[in-house]
C-alpha positions in Angstrom: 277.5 245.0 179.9 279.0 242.1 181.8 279.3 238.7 180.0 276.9 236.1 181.5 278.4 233.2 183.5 278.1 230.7 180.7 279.5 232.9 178.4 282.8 233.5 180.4 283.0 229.8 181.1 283.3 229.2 177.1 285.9 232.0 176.8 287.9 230.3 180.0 287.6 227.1 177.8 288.6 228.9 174.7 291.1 230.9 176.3 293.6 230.3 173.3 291.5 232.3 170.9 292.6 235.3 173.0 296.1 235.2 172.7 296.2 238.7 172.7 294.6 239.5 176.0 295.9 239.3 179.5 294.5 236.3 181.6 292.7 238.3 183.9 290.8 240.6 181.4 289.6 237.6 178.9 286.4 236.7 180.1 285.4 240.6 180.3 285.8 241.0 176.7 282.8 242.7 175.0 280.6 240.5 173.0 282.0 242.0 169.4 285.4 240.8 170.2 284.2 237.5 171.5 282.1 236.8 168.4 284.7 238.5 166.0 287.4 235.6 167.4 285.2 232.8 167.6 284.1 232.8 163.8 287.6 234.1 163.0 289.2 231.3 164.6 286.9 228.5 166.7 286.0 225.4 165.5 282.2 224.6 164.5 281.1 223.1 167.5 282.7 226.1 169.6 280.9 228.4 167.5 277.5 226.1 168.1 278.2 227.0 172.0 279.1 230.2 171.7 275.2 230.3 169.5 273.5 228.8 172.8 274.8 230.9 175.0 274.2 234.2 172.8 271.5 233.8 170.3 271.9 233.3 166.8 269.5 236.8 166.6 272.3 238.3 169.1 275.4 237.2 167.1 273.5 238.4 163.5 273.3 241.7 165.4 276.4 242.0 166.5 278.0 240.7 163.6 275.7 243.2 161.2 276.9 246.2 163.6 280.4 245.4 163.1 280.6 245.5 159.7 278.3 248.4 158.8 280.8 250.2 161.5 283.6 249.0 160.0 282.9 249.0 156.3 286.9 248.8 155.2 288.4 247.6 158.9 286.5 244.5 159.4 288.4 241.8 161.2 286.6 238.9 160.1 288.5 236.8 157.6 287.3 237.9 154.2 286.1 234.6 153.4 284.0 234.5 156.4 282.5 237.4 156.1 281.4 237.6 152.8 280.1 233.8 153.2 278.2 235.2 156.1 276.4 238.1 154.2 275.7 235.6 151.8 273.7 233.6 153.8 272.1 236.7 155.7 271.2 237.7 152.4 269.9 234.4 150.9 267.7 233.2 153.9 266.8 237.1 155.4 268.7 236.1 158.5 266.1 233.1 158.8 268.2 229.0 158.9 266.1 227.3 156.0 268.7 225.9 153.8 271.9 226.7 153.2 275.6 225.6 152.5 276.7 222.6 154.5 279.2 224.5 156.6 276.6 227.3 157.9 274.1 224.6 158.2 276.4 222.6 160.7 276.7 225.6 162.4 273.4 226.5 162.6 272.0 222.4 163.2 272.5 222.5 166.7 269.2 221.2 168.9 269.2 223.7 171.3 268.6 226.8 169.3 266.2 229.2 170.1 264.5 232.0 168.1 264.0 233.5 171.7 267.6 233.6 172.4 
């Protein structure tokens, strides 16, 4: 699946994150890797974007797949991804309360259950 034009825009302005990647194959990336980098490495407003453009149900998905795939292999930072299945499994996947960081994250105005 190609990335959506918003999405590519955000990796060309992100394009650092991808240090690994050739120039001309970042914004084709698939959608685990983009998500995998931004948590790993983007700032919290970055990661708000990336949200927008993807859907917080979208990323949970992604990010769910990944580590039930990859049960020892994950690439997420450790930290990260066990504060992330924290709050999966404290608020069912649902933004009601939850640690300041996450809820930063997760504050922005233009969420969208639909997304």
């Amino acid at each position: 699946m190609e990335n959506s034009p918003e999405l590519k825009a955000l990796i060309r302005k992100n394009a650092h994150l991808f240090w690994y990647s050739k120039d001309s194959e970042k914004e084709n990336l698939p959608l685990p890797v983009v998500l995998e980098f931004f948590i790993n490495y983007a700032g919290i407003e970055t990661i708000k974007e990336l949200f927008n453009i993807i859907g917080i149900k979208t990323a949970a998905t992604v990010f769910f797949e990944q580590i039930n795939t990859q049960k020892d292999r994950s690439n997420y930072f450790p930290e990260l991804r066990n504060f992330l299945l924290y709050i999966s499994i404290n608020m069912h996947l649902e933004i009601i309360t939850a640690p300041p960081i996450f809820s930063a994250i997760c504050s922005a105005k233009s969420f969208s259950e639909d997304n």
